[in-house]
Every structure is written in C-alpha cells, then in structure tokens.
KOLPAKOL-696716 format. One record per residue: x, y negated, z of N, C-alpha, C in turn; residue in three letters. Coordinates in steps of 0.001 Angstrom, whole numbers, padded with zeros to 6 digits, always signed. Example, Ala and Ser with C-alpha at 12.3 -4.5 7.8 and 13.67 -1.06 7.14 Angstrom:
2
+013190+005690+007800+012300+004500+007800+013200+003300+007800ALA
+012850+002250+007080+013670+001060+007140+012900-000030+007870SER
This chain:
358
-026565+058354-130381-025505+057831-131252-025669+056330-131463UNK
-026775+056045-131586-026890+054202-132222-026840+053785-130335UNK
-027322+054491-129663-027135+053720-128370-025567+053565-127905UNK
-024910+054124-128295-023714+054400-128144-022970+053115-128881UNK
-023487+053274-130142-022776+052108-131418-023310+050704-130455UNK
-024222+050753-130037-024798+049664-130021-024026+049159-128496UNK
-023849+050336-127501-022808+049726-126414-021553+049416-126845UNK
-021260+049684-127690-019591+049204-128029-019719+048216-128821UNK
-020639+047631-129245-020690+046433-130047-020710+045237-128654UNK
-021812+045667-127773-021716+044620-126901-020103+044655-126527UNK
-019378+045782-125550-018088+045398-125368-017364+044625-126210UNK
-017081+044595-127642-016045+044241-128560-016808+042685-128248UNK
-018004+042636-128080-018502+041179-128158-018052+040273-126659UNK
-018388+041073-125665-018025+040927-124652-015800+040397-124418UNK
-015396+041275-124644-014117+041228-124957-013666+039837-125557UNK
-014712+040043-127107-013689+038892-127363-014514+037734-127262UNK
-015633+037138-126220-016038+035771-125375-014912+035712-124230UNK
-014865+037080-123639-013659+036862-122883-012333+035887-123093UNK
-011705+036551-124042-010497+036413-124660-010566+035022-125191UNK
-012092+034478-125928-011800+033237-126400-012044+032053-124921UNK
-012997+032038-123701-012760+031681-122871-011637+031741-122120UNK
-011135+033004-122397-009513+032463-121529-008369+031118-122141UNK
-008670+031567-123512-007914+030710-124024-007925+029534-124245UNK
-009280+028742-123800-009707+027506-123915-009571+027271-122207UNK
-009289+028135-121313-009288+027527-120113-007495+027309-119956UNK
-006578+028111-120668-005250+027823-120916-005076+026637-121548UNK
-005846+025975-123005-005628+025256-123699-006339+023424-123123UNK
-006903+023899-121582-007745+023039-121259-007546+021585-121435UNK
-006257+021696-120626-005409+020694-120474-004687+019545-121213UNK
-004260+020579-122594-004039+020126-123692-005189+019563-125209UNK
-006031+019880-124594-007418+020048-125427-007156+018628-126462UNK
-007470+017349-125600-007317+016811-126071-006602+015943-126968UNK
-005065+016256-126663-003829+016004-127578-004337+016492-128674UNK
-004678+018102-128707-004923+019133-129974-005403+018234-130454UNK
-006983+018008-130297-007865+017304-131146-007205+015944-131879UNK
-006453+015359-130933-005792+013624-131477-005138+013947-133008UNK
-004352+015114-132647-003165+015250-133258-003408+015997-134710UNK
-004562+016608-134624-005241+016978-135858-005848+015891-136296UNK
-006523+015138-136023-007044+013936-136339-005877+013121-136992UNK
-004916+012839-136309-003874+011622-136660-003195+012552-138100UNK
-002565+013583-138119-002580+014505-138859-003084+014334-140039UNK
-004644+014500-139972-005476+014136-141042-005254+013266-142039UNK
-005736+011845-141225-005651+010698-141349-004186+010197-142114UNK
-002737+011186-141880-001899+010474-141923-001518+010879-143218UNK
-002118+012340-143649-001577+013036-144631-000775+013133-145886UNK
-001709+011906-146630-001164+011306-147449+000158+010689-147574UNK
+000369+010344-146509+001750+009928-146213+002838+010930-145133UNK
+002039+012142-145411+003312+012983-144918+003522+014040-146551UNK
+002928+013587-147544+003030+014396-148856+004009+013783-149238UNK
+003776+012185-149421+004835+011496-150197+006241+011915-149754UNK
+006323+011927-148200+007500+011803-147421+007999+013368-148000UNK
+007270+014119-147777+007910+015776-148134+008256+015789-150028UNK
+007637+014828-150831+007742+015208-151640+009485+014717-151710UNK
+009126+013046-151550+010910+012649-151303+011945+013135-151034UNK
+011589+014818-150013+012663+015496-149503+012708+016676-150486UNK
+012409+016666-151249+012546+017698-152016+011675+019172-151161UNK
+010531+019066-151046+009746+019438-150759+010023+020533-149203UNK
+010867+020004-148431+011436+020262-147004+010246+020051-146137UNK
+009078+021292-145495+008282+020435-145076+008711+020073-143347UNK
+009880+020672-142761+010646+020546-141539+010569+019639-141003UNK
+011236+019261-142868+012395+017735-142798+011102+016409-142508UNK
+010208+016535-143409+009289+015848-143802+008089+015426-142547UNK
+008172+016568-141877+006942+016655-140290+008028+016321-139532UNK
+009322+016380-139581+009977+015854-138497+010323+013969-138748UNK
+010130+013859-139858+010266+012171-140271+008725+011678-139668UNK
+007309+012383-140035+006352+012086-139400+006372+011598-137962UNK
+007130+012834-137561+007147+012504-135785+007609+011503-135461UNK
+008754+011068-135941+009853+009761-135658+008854+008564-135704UNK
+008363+008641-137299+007723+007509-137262+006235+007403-136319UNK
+005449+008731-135830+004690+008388-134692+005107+007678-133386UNK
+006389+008252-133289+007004+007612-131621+007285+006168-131742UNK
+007661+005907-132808+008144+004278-133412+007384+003472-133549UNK
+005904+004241-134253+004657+003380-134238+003952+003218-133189UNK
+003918+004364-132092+002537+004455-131177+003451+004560-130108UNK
+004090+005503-129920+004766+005830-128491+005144+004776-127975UNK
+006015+003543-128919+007320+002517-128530+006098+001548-128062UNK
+005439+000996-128693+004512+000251-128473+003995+000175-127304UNK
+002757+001256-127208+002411+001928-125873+003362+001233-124660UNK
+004645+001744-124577+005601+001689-123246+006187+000201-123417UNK
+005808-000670-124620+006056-002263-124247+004889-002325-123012UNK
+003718-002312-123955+002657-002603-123498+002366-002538-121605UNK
+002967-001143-121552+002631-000728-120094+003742-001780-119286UNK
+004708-002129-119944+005764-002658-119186+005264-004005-118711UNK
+004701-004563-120180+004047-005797-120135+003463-006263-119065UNK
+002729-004687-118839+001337-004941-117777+001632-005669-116409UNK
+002938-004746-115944+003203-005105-114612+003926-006619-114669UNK
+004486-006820-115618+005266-008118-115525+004290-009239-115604UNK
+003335-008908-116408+002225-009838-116921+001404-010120-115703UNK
+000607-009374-115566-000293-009554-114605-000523-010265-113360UNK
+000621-010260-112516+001072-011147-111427+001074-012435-111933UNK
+001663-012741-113089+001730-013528-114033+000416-014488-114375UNK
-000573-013958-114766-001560-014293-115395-002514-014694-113888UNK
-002415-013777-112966-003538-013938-111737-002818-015155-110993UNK
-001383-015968-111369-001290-016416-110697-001241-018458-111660UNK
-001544-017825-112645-002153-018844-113607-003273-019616-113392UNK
-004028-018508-112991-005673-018477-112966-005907-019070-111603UNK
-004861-019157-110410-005035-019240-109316-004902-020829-109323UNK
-003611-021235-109948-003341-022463-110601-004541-023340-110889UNK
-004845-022425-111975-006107-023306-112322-006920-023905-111695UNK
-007446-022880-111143-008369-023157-110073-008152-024394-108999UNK
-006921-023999-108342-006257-024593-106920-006282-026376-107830UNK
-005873-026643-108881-006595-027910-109594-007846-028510-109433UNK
-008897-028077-109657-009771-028454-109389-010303-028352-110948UNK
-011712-027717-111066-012578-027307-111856-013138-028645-112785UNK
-012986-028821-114044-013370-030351-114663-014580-030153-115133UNK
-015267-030945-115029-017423-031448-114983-017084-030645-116070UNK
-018870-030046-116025-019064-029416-117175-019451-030488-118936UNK
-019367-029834-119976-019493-030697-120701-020877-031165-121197UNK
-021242-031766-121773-022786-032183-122044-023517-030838-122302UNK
-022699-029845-123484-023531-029077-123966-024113-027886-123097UNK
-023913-027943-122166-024055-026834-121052-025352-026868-120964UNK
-025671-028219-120452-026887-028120-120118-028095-028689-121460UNK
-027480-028275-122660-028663-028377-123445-028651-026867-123772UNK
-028294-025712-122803-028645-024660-123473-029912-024173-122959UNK
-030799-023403-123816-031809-023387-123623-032422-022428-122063UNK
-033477-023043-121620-033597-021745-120609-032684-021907-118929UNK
-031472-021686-119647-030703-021763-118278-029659-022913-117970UNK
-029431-023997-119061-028763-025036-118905-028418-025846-117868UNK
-029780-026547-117426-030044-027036-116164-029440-026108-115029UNK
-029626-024612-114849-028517-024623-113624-027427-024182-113914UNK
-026751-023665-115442-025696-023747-114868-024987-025042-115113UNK
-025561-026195-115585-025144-027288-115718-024944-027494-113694UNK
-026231-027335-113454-025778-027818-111806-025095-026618-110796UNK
-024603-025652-110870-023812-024704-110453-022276-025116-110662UNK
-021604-025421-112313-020445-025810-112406-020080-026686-111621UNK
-021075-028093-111623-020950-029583-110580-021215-029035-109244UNK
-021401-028307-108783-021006-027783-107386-019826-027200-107125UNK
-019888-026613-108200-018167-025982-108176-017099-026719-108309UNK
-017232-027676-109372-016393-028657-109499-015972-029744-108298UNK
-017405-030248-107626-016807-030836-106648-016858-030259-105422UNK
-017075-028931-105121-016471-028372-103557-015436-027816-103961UNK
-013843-027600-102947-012882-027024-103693-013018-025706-102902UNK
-013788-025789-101109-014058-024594-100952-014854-023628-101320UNK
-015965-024168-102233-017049-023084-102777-016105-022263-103839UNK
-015248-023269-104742-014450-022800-106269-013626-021448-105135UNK
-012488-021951-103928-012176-021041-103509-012404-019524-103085UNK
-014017-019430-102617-014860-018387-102986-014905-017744-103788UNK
-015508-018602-104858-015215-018131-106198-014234-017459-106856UNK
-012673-018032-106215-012079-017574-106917-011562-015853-106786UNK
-011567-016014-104954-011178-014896-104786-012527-013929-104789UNK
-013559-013699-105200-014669-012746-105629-014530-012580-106964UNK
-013304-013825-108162-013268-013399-109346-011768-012466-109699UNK
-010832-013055-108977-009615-012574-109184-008902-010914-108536UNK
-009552-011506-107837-009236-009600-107155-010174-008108-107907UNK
-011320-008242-108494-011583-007114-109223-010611-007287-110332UNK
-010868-008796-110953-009930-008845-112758-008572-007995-112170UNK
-007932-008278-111149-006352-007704-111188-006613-006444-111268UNK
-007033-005926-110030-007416-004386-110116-008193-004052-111873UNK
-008833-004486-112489-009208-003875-113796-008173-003974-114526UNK
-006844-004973-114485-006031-005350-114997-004838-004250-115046UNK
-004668-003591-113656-003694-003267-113277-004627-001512-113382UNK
-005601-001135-113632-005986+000196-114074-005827+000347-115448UNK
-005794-000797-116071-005229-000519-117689-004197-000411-117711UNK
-003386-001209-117182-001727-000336-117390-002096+000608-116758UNK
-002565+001306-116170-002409+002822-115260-002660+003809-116581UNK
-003777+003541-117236-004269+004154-118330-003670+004102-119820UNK
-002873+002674-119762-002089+002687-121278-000643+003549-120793UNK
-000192+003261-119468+000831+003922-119002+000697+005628-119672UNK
-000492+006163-118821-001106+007402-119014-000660+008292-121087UNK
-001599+006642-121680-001358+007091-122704-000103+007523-123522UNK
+000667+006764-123124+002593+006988-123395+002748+008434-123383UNK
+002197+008948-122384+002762+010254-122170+001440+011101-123346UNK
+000388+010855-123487-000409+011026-123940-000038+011440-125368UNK
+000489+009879-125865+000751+010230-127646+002236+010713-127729UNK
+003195+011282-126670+004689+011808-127070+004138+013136-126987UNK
+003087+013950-126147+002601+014915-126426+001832+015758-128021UNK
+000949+014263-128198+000379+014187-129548+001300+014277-130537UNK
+002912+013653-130753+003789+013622-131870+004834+014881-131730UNK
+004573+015678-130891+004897+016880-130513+004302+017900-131571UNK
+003193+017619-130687+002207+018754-131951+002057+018769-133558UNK
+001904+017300-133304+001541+017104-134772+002799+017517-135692UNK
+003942+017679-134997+005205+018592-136087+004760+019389-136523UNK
+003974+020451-135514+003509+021816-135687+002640+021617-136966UNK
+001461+020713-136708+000033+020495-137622+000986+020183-139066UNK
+001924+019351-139053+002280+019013-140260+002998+019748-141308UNK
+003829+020771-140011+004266+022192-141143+003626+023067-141545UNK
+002743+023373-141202+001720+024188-140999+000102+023880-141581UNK
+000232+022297-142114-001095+022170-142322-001802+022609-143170UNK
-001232+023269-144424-001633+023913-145756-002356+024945-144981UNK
-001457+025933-144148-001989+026910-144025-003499+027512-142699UNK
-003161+026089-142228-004150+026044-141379-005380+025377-141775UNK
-005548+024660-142492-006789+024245-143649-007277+025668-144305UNK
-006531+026358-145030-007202+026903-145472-007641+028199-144632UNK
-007153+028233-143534-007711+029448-142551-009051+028635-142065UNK
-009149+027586-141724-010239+026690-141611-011214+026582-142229UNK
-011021+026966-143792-011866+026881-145110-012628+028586-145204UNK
-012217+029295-144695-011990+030768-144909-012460+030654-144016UNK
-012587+030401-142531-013837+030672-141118-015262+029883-141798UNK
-015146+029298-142227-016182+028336-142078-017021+028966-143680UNK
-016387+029256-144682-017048+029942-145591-017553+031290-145100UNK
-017510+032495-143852-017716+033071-143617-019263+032527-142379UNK
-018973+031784-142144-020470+031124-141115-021138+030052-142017UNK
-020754+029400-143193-021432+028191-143594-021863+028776-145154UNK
-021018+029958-145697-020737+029977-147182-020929+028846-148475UNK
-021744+028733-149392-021390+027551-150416-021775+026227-149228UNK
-022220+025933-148104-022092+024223-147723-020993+023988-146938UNK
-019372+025109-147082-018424+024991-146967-017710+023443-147094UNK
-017307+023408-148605-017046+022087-148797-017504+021241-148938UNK
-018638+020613-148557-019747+019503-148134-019581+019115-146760UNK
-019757+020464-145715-018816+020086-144265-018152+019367-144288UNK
-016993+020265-144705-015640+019332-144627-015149+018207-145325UNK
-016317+017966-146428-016315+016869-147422-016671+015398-146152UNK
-017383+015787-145146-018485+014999-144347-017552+014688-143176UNK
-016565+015991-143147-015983+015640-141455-014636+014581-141749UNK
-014146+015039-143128-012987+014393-143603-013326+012952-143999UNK
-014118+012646-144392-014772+011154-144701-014921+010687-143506UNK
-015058+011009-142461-016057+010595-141498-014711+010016-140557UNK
-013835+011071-140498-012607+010820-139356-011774+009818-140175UNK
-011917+009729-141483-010816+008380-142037-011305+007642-142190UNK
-012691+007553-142288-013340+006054-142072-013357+005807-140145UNK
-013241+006295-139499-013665+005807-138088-012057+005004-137915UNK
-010754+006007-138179-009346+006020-137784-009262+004662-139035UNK
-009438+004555-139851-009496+003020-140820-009567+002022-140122UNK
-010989+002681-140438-012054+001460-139707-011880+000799-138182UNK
-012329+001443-137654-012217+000961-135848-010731+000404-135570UNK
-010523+001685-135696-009101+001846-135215-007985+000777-135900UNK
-008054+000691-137241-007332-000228-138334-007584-001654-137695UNK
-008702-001891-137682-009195-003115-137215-008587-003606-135972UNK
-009350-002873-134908-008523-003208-133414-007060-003493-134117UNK
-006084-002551-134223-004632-002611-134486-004244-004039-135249UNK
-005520-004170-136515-004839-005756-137190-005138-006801-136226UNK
-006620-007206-135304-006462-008335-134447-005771-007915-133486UNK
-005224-006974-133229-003757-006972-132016-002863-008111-132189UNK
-002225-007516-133607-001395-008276-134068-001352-009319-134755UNK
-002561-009811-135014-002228-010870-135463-003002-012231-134234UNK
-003428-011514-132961-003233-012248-132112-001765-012466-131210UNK
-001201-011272-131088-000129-011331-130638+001104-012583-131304UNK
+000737-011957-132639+001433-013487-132868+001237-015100-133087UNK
-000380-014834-132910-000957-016286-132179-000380-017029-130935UNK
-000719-015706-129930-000771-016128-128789+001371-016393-128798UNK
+002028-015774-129311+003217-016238-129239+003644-017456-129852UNK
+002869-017798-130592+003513-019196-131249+002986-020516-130354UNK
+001678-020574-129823+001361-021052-128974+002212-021091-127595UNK
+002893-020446-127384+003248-020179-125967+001788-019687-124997UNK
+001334-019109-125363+000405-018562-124316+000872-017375-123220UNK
+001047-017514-121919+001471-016613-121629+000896-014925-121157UNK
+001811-013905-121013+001293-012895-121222+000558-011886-122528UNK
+001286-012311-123421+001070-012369-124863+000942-011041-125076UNK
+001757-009884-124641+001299-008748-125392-000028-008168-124091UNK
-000013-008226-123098-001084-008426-122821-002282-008206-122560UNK
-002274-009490-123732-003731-010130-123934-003674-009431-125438UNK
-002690-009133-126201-003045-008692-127539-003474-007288-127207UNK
-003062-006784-126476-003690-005155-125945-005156-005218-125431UNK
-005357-006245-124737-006965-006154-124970-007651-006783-125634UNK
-007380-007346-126708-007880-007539-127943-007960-006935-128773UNK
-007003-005512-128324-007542-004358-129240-008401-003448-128745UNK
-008871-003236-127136-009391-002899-126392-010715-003567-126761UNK
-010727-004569-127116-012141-005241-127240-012653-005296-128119UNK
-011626-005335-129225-012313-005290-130925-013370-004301-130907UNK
-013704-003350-130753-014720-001978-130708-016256-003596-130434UNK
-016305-004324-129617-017457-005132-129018-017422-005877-130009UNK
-018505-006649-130887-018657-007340-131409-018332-008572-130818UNK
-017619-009428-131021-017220-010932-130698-016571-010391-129281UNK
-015741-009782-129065-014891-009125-127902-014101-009582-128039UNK
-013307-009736-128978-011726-010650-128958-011737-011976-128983UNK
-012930-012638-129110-013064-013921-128797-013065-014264-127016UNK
-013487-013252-126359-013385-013792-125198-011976-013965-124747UNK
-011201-013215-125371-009558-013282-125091-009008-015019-125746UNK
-008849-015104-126972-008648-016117-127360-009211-017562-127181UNK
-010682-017645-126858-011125-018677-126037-010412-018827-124940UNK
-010270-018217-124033-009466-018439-122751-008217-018784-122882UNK
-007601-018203-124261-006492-018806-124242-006269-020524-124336UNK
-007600-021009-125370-007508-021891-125855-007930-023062-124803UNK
-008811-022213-123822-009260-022825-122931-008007-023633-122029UNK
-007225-022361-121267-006490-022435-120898-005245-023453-121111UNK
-004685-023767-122878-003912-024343-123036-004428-025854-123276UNK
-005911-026231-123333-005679-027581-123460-006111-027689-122279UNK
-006526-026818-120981-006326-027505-119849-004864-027889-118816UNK
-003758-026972-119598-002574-028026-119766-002143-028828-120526UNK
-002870-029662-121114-002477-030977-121829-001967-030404-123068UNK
-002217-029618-123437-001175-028619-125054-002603-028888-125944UNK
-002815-030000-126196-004373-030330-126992-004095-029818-128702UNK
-002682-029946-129537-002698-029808-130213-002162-027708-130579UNK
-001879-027519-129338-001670-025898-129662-002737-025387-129650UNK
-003799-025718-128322-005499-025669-128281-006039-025697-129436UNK
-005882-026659-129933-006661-026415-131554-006118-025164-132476UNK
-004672-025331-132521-003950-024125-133181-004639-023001-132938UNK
-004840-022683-131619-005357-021534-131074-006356-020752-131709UNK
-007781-022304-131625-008830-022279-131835-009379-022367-133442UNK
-008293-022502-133932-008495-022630-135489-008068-020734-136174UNK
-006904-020493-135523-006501-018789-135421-007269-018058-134925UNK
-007519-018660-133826-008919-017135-133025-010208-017187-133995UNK
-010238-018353-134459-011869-018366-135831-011444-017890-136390UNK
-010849-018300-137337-010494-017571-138900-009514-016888-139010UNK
-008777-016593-138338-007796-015024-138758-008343-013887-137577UNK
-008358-014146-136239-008406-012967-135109-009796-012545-135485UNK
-010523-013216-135444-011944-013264-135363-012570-012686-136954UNK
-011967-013466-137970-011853-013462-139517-011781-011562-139514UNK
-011106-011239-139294-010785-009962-139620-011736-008901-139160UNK
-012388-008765-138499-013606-008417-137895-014520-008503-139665UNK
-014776-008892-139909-016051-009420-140938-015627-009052-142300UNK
-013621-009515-142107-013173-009174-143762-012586-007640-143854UNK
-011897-007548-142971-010667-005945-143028-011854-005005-142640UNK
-012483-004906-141740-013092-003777-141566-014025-003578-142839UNK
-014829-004346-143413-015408-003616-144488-014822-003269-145568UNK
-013401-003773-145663-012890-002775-146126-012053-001674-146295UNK
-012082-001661-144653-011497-000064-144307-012140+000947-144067UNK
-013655+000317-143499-014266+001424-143275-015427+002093-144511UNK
-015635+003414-144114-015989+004068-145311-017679+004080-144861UNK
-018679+004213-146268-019628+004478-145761-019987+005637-145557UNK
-019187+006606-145361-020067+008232-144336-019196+007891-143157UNK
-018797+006954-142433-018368+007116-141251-019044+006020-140219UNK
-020097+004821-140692-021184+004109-140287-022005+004927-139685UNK
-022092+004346-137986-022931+004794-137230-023060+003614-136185UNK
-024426+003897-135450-025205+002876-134570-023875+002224-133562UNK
-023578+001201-133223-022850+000545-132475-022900+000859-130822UNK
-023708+001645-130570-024073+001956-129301-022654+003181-128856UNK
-023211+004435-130362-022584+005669-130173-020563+004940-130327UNK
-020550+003998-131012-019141+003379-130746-018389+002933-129549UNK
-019716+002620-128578-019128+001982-127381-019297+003114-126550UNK
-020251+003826-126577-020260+005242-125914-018795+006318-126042UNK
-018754+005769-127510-017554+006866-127454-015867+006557-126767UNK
-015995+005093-127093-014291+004721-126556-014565+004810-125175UNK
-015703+004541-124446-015507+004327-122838-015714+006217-122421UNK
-016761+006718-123119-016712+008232-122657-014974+008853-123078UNK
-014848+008519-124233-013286+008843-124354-012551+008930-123485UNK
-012661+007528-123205-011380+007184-121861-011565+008162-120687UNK
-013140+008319-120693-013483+009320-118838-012824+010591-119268UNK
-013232+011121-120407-012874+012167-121020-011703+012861-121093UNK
-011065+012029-121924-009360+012653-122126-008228+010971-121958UNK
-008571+009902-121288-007655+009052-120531-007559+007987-122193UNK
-006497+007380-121950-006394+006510-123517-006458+007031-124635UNK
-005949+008296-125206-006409+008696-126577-007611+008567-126406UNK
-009042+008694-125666-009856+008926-125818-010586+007422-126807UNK
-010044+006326-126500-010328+005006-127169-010543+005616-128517UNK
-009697+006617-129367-009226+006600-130716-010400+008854-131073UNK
-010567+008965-129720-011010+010187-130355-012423+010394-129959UNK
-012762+009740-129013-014296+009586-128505-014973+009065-129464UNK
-014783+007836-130589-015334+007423-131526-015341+008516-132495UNK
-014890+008933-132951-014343+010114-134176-015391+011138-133780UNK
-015009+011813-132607-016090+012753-132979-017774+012435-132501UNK
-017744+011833-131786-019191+011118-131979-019786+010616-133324UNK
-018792+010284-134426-019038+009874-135785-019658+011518-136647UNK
-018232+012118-136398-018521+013676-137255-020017+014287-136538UNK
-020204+014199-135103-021553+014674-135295-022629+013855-135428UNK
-022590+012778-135233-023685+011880-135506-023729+012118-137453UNK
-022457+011983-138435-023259+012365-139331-023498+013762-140158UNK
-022645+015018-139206-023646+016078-139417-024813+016411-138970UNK
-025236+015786-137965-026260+015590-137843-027623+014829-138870UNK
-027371+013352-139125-028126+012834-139624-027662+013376-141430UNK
-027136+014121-142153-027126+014715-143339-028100+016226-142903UNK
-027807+017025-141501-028831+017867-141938-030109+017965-141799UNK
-030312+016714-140887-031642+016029-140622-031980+015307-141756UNK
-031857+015018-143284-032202+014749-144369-033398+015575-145201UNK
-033947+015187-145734-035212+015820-146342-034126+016545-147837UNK
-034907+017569-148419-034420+018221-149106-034069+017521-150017UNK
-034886+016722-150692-035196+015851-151125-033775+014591-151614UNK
-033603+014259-150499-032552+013120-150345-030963+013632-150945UNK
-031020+015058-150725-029432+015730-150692-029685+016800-151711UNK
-028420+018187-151614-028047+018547-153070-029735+020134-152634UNK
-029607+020403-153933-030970+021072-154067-030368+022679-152790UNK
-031725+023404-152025-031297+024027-150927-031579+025577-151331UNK
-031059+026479-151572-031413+027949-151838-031818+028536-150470UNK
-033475+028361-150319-034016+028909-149518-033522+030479-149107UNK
-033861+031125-150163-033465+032575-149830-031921+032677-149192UNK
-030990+032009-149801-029478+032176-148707-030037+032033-147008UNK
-031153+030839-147057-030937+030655-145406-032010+031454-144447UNK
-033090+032009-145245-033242+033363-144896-032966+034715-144756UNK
C-alpha cells in the first residue's frame, strides 16, 4: 500500500515537472517581454492607480491609457531612434572621414606631460599628424569596425521596437489583472516562504524601483538632456549620439566620451564658441546628472557592485536583445540582494525562529 502511495506521488510529481517544462518551452520565446512587462508594470503602478482612479475606477479603461502612453513613451522613441541610425551613420562615418582626410593637428603640450606614457603618445600623434598615409591606415582600421558597431545598434534598437510593442501588449493584461495576480503571488510564496513572505517581496519591490529609477532614470535624463545639447549646437547626428549616451550612462564617465567628441569635433570646425557651449553642458548638466539625479533616484536596497551592472546590461542584451539593457540589471540586483540579506548574520536582520526552519 505505501509502495503504491508512494508510486503515485512520484507520477503526480513527474506529471506536473512535465507540464511545467512544457510550458516554459511554449513561453520561451516570450520569456522575456513577460519579465519586462511585469517589471515596467511594477515600476509604473502608481501611476496606473491614479489613472484608474480618474476613470472612475475602469480598470480596462485605465490599462488601456497605460498602454498608449507606453507606445508614446518607449515604442515612438525607439523607431526615431532606429530611423536615426541609418540616416545618421553614413552621416557621421563620413564626418570622421573628413576629419581625418584634413590632416590631424600636433598634439597639445599636455599629452606629453602625462605620466608614464606621454612621451609616446606625444610621439605617435606627430607621426600621425605629419604622415597623411599612416593617419590613412589609421583611419580605415578605425572606421570600419565603429560603422559596423554602429550599424549593429540600430539592428538591436530596431529589434527593440518590436520588443517593447510586445511588452505594451502584455502589460494591458498585467495591469488589469494586477491585484489579482499579486496576491496569487503572495499566496505561492507564503506557502514556500511563510512569515519571510513580505520581507521578499518587501526586497524584490525595492530593489526593481530603485534599479528602473535609478539606472534606467538616469541614462533616460542624460539622453535628453544631451539631445538637446547636441541640437542647439548643431552637432550632427543628434539623436544618435543621445542614444548612446544612454547606452553609456550604465559606465562611469561613459557619456563623456560622446560629448567630448562632440566638442572636439565642433571646434575643429572653427565653431570655438559652440565648443565651449558644448563643453560647459557636457560638465555640468550631461555629466552633472550622473552625481546629482541618480542619488536621488536610486534607492538604497537596490545598490550593488558596478561590475554586476555592466554584466547585466551587456548579458541582457546576449540574453533577451535590447530590453535586456533595462532587465539584465534588475534581476541581477533582486538576486544579488536576496542574496546578500540572506547571507546576513542573524544578528544584522529581524530576529530568526529556528524551530520554523527546522
């Protein structure tokens, strides 16, 4: 008899690994939208309450105003961006070609007082500068990967377009539905976690609105407020270059390499006084915001090592294509700090009822 009980327990167990592997090999595809779209969801919530409350508590009406305004915010954007790419790019490589085909100007004093390596590249530039066939070398060993890296980001922001109209799809679903899917969420997890139920989710919910704030907030403000640098300047290829300045914000001093070049660029056409403009905006506002907005968007349970940040937007991207920029960080955050909370000494956190976890 118990051998009996005990074979039909394996089947029912058996059965339903089955059943849940099938369904994750159906859902494969979509995996990652799911995850975005609960995330963005999350994150957005607050402002899909207000909106439902406005409607007289319609939550249809209210997840379908959500959606609009996702496609308006992220989708529309996105498909400038990709458009940008192709128009831009030819654009920009043939700037750079410009440049070059000029002739490279002496390096400046300070080159070579840098420490260590000054001296050559002080004497590397003056070779470059005065052979125009070595610079020619140069140029084409520099310009042909940049295009191709150039022209795989539109492949990938392209990608993403389709990416987040999928994501504002779902998230209708998540948004009518989200009451009731929280608390089916609350109800699994009290059945495997019981009372460190809401401490979890106290940890995962902190964690995903500080990363989506934080990171994410950030990149998005030096987007734009390079974008409208680089437009007042006349710099060309403006959105761009503001797309990878949001691409770069994640790197510490990453969006400076964008805006230097710009600045570079414009007083080596005689634009000495937009050059400064540039260079006075890329310090203290593009750059500024880095140091001021993020600390205060981001939360402290969502602080983690700068490594697992860059790990996560580039594994992202291998992962699940451009959302991954926005979801590779996130959950690398939620487990890095369920992790480092249950790796805490008893000590540090709320008191532990041994006997429950025996």
């Amino acid at each position: 008899m118990v051998t009996e009980k005990r074979v039909e327990q394996i089947v029912q167990i058996s059965a339903i690994v089955l059943l849940v592997v099938g369904c994750l090999l159906v859902l494969q595809p979509f995996l990652g939208a799911i995850l975005a779209a609960a995330i963005l969801c999350f994150s957005t919530w607050p402002v899909y309450r207000f909106i439902e409350d406005r409607t007289g508590g319609q939550r249809w009406l209210a997840a379908l105003v959500m959606t609009l305004l996702i496609l308006f915010v992220l989708v529309v954007p996105l498909a400038l961006i990709a458009l940008s790419f192709r128009e831009d790019v030819p654009q920009l490589v043939e700037n750079a070609r410009e440049l070059f085909a000029r002739g490279l100007p002496g390096p400046p004093d300070w080159v070579k007082a840098i420490p260590l390596a000054g001296e050559q590249l002080d004497a590397a530039w003056r070779e470059l500068s005065e052979s125009r066939d070595k610079l020619g070398e140069a140029l084409k060993r520099l310009l042909q990967p940049a295009r191709e890296i150039l022209v795989k980001t539109g492949f990938i922001i392209a990608d993403g377009v389709l990416q987040f109209t999928l994501i504002a799809f779902i998230s209708y679903f998540f948004y009518c539905d989200g009451a009731a899917l929280v608390a089916a969420l609350r109800n699994a997890l009290n059945r495997v976690a019981g009372d460190l139920t809401e401490r979890l989710l106290g940890i995962v919910g902190g964690t995903i609105t500080g990363v989506v704030y934080g990171i994410v907030g950030t990149g998005l403000a030096q987007a734009v407020v390079a974008l409208i640098g680089f437009l007042i300047a006349g710099v060309p290829g403006a959105i761009t270059l503001a797309s990878l300045v949001f691409i770069l914000s994640i790197i510490p001093a990453g969006p400076a390499l964008i805006w230097v070049g710009a600045t570079v660029w414009l007083a080596y056409n005689d634009q000495t006084g937009w050059a400064i403009f540039m260079a006075l905006w890329g310090f203290f506002v593009i750059s500024g915001i880095d140091n001021i907005v993020k600390p205060l968007l981001i939360s402290r349970g969502s602080a983690m090592p700068f490594v697992l940040v860059l790990l996560g937007v580039f594994g992202g991207v291998l992962a699940f294509g451009f959302v991954g920029i926005f979801l590779g960080p996130t959950l690398l955050a939620v487990g890095f700090n369920l992790v480092r909370r249950w790796t805490e000494t008893p000590a540090a956190t709320e008191p532990v009822n041994r006997d429950s976890i025996t």
